[in-house]
C-alpha positions in Angstrom: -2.3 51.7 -11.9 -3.5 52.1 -15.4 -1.4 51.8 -18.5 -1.6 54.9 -19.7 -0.4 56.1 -16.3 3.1 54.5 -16.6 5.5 56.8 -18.1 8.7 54.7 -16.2 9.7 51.4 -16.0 12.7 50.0 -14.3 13.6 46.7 -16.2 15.5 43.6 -14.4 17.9 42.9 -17.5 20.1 40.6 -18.3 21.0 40.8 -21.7 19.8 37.7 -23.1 16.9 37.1 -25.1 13.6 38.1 -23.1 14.6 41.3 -21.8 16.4 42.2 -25.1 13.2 42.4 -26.9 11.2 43.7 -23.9 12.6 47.1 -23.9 11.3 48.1 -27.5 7.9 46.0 -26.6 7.5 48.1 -23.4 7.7 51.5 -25.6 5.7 50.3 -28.1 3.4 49.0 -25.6 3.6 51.4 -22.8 2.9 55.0 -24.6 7.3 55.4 -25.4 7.4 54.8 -21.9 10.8 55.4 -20.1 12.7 52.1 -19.4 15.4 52.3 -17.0 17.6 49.2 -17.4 19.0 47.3 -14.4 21.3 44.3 -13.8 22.4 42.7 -11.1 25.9 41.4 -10.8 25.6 38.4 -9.0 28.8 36.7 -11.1 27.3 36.2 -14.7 31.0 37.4 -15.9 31.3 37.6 -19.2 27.3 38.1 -19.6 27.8 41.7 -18.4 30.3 42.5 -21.5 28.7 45.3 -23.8 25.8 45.5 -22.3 25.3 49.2 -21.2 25.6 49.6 -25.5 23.4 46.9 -26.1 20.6 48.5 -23.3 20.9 51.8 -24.9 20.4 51.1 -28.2 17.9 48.8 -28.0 15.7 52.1 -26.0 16.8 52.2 -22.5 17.7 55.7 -21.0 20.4 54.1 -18.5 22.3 51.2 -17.8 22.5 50.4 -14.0 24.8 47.5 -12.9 24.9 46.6 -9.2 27.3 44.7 -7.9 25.6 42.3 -5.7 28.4 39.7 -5.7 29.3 40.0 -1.9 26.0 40.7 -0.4 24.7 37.4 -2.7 28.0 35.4 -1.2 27.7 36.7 2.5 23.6 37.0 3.2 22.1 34.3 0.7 24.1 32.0 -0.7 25.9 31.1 2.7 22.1 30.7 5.3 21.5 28.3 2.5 24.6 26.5 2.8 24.6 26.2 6.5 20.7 24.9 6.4 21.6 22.3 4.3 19.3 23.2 1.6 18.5 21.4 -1.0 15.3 21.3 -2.9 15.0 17.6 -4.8 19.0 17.7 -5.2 18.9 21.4 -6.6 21.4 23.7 -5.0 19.1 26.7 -6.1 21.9 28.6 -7.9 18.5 30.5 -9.4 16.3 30.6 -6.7 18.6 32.4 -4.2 19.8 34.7 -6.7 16.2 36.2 -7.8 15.8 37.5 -3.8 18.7 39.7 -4.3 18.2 41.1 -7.7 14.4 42.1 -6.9 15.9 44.2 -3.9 18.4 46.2 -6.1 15.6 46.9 -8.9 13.4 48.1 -5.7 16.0 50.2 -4.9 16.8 51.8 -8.3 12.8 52.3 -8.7 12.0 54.0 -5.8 15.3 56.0 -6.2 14.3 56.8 -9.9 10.2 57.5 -9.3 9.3 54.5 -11.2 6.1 53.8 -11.9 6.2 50.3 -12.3 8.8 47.0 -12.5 8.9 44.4 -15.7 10.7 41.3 -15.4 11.0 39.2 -18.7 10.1 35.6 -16.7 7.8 33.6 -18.6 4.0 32.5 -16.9 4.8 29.1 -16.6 7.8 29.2 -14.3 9.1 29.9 -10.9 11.3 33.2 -11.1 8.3 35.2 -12.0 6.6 34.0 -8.5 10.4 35.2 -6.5 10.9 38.7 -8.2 7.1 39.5 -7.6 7.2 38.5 -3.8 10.7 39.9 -3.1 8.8 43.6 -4.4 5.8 42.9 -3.1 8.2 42.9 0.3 9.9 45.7 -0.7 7.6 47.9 -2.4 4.0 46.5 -1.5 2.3 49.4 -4.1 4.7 48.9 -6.9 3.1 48.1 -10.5 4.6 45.0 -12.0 4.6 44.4 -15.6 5.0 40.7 -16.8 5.2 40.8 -20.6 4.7 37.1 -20.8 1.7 37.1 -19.4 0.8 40.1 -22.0 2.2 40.0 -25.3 1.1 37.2 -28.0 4.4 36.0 -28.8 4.3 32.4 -27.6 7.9 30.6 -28.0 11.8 31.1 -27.8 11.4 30.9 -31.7 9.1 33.9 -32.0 10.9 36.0 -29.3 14.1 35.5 -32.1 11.5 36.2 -34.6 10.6 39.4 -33.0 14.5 40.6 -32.5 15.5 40.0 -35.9 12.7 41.9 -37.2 14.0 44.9 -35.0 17.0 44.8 -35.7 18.2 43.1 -32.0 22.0 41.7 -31.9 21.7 38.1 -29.8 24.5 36.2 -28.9 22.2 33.0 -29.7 20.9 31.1 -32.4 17.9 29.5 -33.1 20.3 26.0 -32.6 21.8 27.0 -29.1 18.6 28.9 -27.3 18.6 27.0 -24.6 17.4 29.0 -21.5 20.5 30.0 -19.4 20.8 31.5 -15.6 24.1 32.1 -15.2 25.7 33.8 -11.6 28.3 32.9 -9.4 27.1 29.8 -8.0 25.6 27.8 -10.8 25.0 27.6 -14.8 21.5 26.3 -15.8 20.5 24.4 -18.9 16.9 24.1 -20.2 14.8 24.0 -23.2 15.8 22.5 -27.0 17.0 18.9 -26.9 16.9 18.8 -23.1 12.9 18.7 -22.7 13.2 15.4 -23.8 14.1 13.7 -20.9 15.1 10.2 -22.8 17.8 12.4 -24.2 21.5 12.4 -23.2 22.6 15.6 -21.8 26.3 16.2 -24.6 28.1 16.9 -22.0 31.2 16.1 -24.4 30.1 18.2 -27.1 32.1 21.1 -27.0 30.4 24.9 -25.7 27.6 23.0 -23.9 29.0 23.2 -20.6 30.8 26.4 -19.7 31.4 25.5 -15.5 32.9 22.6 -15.8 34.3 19.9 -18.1 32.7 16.5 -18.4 33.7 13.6 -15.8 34.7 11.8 -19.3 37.6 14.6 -20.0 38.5 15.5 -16.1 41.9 14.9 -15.2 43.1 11.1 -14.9 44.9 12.1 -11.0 42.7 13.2 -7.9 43.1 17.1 -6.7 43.4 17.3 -2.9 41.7 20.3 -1.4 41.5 21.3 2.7 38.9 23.9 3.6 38.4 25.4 7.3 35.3 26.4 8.6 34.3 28.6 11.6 30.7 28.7 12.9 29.3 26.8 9.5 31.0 29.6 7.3 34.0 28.5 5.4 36.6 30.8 5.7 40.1 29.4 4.5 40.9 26.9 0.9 44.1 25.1 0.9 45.6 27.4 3.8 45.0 30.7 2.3 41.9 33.1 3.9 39.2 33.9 2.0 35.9 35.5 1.5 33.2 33.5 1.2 32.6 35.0 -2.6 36.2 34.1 -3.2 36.0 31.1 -2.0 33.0 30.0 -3.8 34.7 31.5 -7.0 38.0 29.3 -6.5 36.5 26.5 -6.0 34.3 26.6 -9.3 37.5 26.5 -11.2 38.6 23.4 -9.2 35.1 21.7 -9.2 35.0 22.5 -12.7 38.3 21.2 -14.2 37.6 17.8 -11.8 34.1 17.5 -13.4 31.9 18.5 -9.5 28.5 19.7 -10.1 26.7 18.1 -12.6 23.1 17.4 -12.3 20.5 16.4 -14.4 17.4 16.8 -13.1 13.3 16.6 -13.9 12.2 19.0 -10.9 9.2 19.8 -9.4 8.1 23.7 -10.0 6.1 25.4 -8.2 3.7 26.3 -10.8 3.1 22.8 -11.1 4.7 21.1 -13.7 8.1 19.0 -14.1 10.7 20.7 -15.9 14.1 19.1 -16.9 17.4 20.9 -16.5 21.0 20.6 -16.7 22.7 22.7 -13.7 26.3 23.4 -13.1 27.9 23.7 -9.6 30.9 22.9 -8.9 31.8 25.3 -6.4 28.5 24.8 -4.7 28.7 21.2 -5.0 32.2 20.8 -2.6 31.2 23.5 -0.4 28.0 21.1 0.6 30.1 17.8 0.4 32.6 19.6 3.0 30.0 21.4 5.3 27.5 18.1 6.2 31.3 16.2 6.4 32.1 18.6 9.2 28.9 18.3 10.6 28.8 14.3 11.1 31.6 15.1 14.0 30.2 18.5 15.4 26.6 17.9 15.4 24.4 15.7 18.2 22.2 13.2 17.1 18.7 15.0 17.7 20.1 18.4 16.6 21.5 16.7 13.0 18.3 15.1 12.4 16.0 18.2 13.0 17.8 20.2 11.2 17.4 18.2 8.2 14.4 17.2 8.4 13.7 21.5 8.7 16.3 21.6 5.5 13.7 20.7 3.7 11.3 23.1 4.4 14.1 26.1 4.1 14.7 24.8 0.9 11.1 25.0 -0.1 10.5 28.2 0.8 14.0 29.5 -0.9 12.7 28.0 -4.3 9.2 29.1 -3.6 10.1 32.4 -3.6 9.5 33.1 0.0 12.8 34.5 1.6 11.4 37.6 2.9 9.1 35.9 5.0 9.1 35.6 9.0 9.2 31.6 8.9 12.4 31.8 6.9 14.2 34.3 9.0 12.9 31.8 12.1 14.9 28.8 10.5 18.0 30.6 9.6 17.9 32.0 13.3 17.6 28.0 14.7 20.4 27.4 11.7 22.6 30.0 13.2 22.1 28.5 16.7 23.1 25.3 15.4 26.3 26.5 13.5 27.8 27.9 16.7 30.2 24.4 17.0 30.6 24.2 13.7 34.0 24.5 13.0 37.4 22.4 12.0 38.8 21.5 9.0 37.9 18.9 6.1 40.0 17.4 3.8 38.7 15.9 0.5 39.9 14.6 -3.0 38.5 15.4 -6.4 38.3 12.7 -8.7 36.3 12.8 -12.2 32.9 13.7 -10.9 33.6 12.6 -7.3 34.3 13.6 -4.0 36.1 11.2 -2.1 36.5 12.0 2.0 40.1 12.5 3.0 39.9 13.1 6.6 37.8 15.6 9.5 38.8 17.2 11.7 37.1 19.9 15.1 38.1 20.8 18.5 34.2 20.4 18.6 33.9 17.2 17.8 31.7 14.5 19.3 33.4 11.6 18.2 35.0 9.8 20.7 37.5 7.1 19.5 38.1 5.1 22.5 33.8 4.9 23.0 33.3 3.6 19.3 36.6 1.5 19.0 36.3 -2.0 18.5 38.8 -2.6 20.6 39.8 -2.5 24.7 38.1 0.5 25.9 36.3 2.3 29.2 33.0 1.2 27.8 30.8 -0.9 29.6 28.9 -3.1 27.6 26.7 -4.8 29.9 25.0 -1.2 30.3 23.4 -2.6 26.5 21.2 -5.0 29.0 19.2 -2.4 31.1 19.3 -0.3 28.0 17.2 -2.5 25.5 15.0 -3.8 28.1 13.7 -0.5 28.5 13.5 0.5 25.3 12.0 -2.4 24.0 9.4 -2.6 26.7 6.6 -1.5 24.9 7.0 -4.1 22.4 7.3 -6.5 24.6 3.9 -5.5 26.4 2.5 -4.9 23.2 3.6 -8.7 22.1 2.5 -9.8 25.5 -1.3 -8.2 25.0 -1.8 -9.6 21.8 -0.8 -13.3 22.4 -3.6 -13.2 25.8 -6.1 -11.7 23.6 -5.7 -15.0 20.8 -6.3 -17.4 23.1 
């Protein structure tokens, strides 16, 4: 489509820096173009505060806010959990969240006769590779605008530059503009101090983290939590039933106050490059911990070790930006298959930064005392004999060969 053919523009918006300054840019870029501002609600809280003003008087026609909290909770957030996914110890708090979003902004641009979609990601990172895909998926025709990849501003500093100059309230300054992502799963840190990796994260310094407190200032007496779990979902915390949002959402305040979730990381992104990064998940973090703890006892051997060997790949495709493909709805369907004996309870203790195993539990489960006990049981050992002769018959034909071909 060409530019001068755009006349509306349905902008993923947040609030925060980029796409506060891309809605004057697009109007002064795009012939006063209409720009249709749209958030997702995926648990940013307090981020969502003021921000229909803000939208509007910064040049957007409308403020749409959908709230994606449940859907996020129910169909992304939990196939990840139950695959196991982890991309280089990231829970991808960001990379599951983009999916979501770019299917609500579909949805308010084809319901609004948009003629194209701007996202405020920059060209050297990952989010702007999983909002395009996600509408290519949804909306294969769709313009996409990219600002970033337009506009000759070149740093965090000159986007401020560029606000200030219009007259753009930012709840930043120049001293705390790190890059954020905040939702209900995770809080990520990059940029400022932080892209020097020989630097400390200040975790004590006070405002830096907003999930959770440091491992330093967590409270000197373990927390005892017991979560159930029913076909890989978890479904009750401490005895009381629960939705998996609100379970997520409880469990961030525990995590949080103990110290769970910290991780500092130099990732690989998919652009290329390492990036460093602060994330918080506290929530996130338990619900892992207890899910592969229930799984040592409800899982077979074979099954435990595909699957995470196939973890792997899930996870690469969730931080590629490749949910809505036909190889990821494969794997959660062999996930699903694998979840089905899934289910029991766990028990753990929180502890400054650590989660300490308390105790599983399954009608499911494969664990047989009397077979592994140590002591008097039905166990036959002199099975062990015929057992390792077999399996170790290739090496011992193999040692066999090579000592007649020496001499």
């Amino acid at each position: 489509m060409k530019k001068e053919d755009i006349k509306k523009v349905v902008l993923a918006y947040s609030g925060g820096l980029d796409t506060s300054i891309i809605i004057p840019w697009l109007k002064e870029n795009y012939n006063n173009c209409e720009v249709i501002a749209v958030s997702g609600n995926v648990g940013q809280a307090d981020e969502l505060e003021g921000l229909e003003e803000k939208a509007l008087k910064t040049g957007a026609s409308k403020l749409y806010v959908l709230d994606l909290m449940d859907e996020y909770a129910d169909e992304f957030i939990l196939p990840c959990l139950k695959a196991g996914a982890v991309y280089e110890d990231y829970l991808l708090g960001t990379s599951h969240a983009r999916p979501i979003i770019a299917k609500g902004l579909v949805e308010i641009a084809l319901k609004e006769g948009a003629d194209a979609i701007c996202h405020g990601c920059t060209g050297k990172g990952n989010d702007q590779v999983r909002f395009e895909l996600a509408v290519k998926h949804f909306a294969p025709t769709m313009a996409i605008i990219a600002p970033w990849r337009e506009w000759d501003i070149k740093s965090r500093d000159e986007e401020i530059d560029y606000a200030e100059a219009h007259n753009i309230p930012l709840r930043i300054s120049r001293e705390t503009n790190y890059s954020k992502d905040k939702n209900m799963w995770h809080l990520s840190h990059e940029g400022l101090d932080l892209e020097d990796p020989g630097n400390e994260p200040q975790y004590e310094k006070p405002g830096f983290l907003e999930m959770c407190v440091s491992p330093l200032d967590a409270p000197d007496t373990p927390e005892t939590i017991e979560m159930e779990f029913e076909n890989g979902k978890p479904v009750t915390l401490n005895g009381q039933a629960m939705s998996m949002k609100e379970i997520i959402l409880a469990l961030n305040e525990i995590g949080g106050r103990n110290g769970i979730g910290l991780l500092d990381i130099v990732e690989n992104r998919l652009v290329g490059m390492k990036s460093r990064g602060i994330y918080e998940t506290p929530g996130g973090t338990i619900l892992y911990a207890a899910h592969k703890y229930l799984e040592t006892i409800t899982l077979d051997k074979l099954t435990a070790h595909k699957k995470e060997e196939l973890a792997l790949t899930f996870a690469e495709l969730v931080y590629n930006g490749q949910w809505f493909t036909p190889l990821r709805e494969a794997l959660s369907a062999f996930v699903d298959k694998t979840q089905e004996k899934v289910t029991g309870k766990v028990k753990m203790k929180l502890y400054k930064g650590n989660i300490i195993k308390a105790g599983v539990w399954s009608p499911n489960s494969l664990y047989n005392e009397d077979l592994a006990s140590f002591g008097e049981s039905d166990y036959d050992q002199t099975d062990s004999k015929g057992f390792i002769n077999l399996f170790g018959l290739p090496i011992q034909v193999q040692a066999l060969v090579d000592a007649k071909n020496k001499k």
